[in-house]
C-alpha positions as CSV (number, residue, x, y, z in Angstrom):
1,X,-12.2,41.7,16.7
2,X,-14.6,43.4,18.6
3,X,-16.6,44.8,16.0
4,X,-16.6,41.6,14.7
5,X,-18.1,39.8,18.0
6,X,-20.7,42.7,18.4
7,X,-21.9,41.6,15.1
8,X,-22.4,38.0,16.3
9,X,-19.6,37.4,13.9
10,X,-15.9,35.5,13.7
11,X,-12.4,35.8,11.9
12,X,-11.0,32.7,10.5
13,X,-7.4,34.1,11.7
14,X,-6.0,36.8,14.1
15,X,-3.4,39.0,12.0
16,X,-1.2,40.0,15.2
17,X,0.6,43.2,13.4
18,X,2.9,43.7,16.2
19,X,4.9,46.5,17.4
20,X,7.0,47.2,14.2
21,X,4.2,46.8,11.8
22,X,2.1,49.0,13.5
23,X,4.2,52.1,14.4
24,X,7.4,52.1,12.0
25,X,7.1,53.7,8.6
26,X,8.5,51.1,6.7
27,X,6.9,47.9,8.7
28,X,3.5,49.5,7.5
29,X,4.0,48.9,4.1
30,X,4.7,45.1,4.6
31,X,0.9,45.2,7.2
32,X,-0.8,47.0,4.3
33,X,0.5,44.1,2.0
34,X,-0.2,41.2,3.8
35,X,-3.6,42.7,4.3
36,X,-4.0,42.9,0.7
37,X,-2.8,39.1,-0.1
38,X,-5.3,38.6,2.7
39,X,-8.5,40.0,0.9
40,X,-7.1,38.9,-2.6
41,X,-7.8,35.2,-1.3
42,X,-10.5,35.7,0.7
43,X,-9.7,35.2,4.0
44,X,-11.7,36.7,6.7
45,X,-9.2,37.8,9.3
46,X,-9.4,40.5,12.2
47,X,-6.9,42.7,14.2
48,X,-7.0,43.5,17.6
49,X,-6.6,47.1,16.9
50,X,-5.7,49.3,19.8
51,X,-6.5,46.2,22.6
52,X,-3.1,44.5,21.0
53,X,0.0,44.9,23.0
54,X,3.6,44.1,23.0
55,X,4.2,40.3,23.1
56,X,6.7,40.8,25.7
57,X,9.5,40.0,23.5
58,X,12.0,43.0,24.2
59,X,11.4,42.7,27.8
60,X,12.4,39.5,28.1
61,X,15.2,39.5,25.9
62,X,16.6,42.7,28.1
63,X,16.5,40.4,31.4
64,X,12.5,41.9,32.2
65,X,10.7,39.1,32.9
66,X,8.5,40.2,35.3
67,X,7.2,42.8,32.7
68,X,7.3,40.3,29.8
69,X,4.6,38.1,32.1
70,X,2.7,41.2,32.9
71,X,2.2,41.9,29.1
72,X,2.2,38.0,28.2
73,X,-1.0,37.5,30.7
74,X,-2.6,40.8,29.7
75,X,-2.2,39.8,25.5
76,X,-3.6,36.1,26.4
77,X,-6.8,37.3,28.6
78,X,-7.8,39.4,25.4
79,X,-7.0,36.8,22.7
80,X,-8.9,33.9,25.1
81,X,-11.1,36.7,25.8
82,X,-12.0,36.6,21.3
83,X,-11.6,32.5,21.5
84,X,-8.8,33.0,19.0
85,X,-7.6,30.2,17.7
86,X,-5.2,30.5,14.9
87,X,-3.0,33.4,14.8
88,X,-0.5,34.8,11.8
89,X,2.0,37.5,12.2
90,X,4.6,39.0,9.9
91,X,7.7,39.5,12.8
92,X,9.5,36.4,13.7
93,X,9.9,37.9,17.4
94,X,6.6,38.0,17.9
95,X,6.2,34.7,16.1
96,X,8.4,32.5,18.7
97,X,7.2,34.1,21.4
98,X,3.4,33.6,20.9
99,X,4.1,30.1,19.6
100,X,6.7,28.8,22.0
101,X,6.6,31.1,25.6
102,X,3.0,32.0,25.8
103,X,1.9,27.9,26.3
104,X,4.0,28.3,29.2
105,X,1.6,30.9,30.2
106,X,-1.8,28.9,29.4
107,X,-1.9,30.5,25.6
108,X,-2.5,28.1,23.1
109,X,-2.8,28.9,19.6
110,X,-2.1,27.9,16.0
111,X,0.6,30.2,15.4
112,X,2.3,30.5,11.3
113,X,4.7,33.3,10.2
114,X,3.4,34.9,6.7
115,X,5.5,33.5,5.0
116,X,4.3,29.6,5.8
117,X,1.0,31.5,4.8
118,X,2.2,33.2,1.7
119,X,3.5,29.5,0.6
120,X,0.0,27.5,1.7
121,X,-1.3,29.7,-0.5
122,X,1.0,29.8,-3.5
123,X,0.7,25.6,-3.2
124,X,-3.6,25.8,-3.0
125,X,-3.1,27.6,-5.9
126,X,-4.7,31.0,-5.0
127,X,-1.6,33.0,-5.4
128,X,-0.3,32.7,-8.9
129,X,2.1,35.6,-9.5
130,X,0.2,36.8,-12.0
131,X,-0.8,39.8,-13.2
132,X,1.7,41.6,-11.7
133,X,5.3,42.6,-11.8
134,X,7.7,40.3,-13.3
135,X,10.3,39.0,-11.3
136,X,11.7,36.3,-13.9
137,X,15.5,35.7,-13.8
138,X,15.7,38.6,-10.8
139,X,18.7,38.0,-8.6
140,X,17.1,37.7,-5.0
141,X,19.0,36.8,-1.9
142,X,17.0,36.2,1.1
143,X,18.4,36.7,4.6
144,X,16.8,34.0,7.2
145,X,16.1,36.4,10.1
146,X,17.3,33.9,13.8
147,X,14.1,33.9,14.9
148,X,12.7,32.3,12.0
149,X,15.4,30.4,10.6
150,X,17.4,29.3,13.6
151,X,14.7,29.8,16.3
152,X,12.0,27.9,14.5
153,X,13.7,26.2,11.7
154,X,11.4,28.0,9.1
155,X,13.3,27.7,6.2
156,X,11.7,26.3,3.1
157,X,8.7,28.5,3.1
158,X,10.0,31.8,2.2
159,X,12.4,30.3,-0.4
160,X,9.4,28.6,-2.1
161,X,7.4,31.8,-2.0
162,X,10.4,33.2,-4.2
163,X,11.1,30.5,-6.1
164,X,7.6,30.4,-7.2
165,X,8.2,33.7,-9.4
166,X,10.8,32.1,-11.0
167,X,13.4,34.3,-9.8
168,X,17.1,33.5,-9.7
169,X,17.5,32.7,-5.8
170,X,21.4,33.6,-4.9
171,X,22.5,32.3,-1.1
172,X,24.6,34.4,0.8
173,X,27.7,32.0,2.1
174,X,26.1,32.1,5.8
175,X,22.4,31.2,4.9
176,X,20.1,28.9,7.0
177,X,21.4,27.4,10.1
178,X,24.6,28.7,9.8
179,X,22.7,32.3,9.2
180,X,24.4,35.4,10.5
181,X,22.2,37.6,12.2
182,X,20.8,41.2,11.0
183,X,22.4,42.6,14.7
184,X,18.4,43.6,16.1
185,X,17.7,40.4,17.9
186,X,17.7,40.2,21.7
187,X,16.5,43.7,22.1
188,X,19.5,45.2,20.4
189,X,17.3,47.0,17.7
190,X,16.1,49.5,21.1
191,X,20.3,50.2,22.2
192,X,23.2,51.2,20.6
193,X,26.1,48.6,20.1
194,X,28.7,47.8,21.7
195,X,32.4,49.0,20.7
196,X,34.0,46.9,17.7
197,X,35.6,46.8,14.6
198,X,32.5,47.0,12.1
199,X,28.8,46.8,13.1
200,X,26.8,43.5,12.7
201,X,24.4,44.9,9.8
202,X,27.2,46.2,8.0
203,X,29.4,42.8,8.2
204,X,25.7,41.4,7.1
205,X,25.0,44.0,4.0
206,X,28.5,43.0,2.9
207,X,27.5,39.2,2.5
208,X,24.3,40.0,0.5
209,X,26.0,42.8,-1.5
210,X,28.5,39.9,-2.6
211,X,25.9,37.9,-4.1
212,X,25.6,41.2,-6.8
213,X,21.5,40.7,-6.1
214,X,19.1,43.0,-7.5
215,X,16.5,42.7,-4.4
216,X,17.6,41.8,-0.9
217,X,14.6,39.7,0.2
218,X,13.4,39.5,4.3
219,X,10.9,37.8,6.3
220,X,11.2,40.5,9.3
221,X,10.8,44.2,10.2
222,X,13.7,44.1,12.3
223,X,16.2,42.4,9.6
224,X,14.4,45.0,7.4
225,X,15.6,48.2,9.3
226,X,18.9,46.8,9.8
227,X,19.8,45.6,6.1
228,X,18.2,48.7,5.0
229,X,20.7,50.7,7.1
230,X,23.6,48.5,5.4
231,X,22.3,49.5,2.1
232,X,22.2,53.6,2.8
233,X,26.1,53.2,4.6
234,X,27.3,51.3,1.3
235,X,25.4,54.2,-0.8
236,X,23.6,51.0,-2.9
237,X,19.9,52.2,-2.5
238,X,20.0,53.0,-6.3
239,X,21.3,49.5,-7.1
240,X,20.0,47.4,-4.5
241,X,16.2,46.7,-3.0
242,X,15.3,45.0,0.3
243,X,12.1,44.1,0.4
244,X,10.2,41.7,2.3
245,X,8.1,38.3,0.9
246,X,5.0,39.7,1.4
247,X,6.0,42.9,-0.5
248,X,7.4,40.6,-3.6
249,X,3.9,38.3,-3.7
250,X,1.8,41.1,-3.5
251,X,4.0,43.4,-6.6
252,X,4.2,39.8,-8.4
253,X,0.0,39.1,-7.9
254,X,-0.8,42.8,-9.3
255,X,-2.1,43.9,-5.6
């Protein structure tokens, strides 16, 4: 963004990469892809780069809230700062908390997930899943991460995108509002759990294993870390794929 405004210049969207997609191994891939699916249509969009900080979204899910405001006020001084206006981001934490806490604050933006994104885009007709890999008759099971699903009742999108390969979409017996979470949400992703019979991503992996998919499909780095853990404890990584939306559009597009 700010070699954009030092060329007189501005970005038709904000791509907030967050924490996950800039610093975790995996994550990275899904940034690079989106980025790609980004260019491929032409969009001109812009990343704050090293001025982008945490949303807040740990913090206040651990009981911070004082340090959640701190980072909330610094995040929307920058991105008022750019005049941004419409903002997408691939983590569904980051998601609710620009688009619902951060009015609270005095930021106001467009905010879409890249999935909602990923299916404007399939409906305009720019993405065709052409080209690419075929995912015909593929079983996929998609997990609705909570703060997409549940949070923000984001539901269709992502099972459009997939649909739209014309893939063989498999629900897991706990899908959509009644979605079971991946065990990262409220900050749970940064501690260890708590003592129990069997571990929330495990109980999780067991549900998508039962659908006897070929590709687990997510919407967020989180889910992604934890379902991918599921996989490696059930020894199904030969078997079994997770991979997230953006990841599937951009194999299916040729990208």
């Amino acid at each position: 963004m700010a070699e954009l405004m030092a060329k007189g210049e501005t970005a038709d969207i904000l791509f907030w990469v967050g924490c996950a997609g800039s610093f975790d191994e995996r994550a990275q891939r899904i940034t690079r892809d989106i980025c790609k699916i980004l260019h491929h249509v032409g969009i001109k969009y812009a990343i704050l780069g090293t001025e982008e900080n945490c949303t807040g979204d740990p913090a206040k899910r651990a009981g911070n809230e004082f340090l959640f405001q701190m980072q909330a006020m610094m995040n929307i001084q920058i991105l008022d700062g750019y005049e941004v206006k419409k903002i997408v981001t691939a983590c569904p934490h980051c998601f609710n908390t620009l688009k619902n806490e951060y009015p609270d604050l005095g930021g106001h933006y467009e905010v879409i997930h890249h999935t909602q994104l990923i299916q404007q885009l399939i409906d305009e007709g720019k993405l065709k899943a052409e080209g690419g890999e075929s995912f015909k008759g593929r079983r996929i099971t998609y997990h609705d991460p909570c703060y997409l699903g549940r949070g923000n009742e984001v539901y269709e999108a992502p099972r459009k995108a997939l649909e739209s390969l014309d893939a063989q979409l498999v629900e897991m017996k706990r899908c959509r509002s009644n979605g079971l979470c991946c065990g990262a949400g409220g900050a749970q992703l940064f501690k260890e759990p708590e003592k129990g019979n069997k571990d929330i991503n495990i109980e999780r992996t067991e549900e998508a294993l039962d659908t006897q998919p070929e590709i687990i499909a997510a919407a967020c780095p989180f889910c992604m870390t934890m379902l991918r853990d599921g996989i490696k404890i059930k020894e199904k990584e030969q078997e079994v794929q997770v991979l997230d939306i953006a990841e599937i559009t951009a194999r299916a597009n040729g990208l």
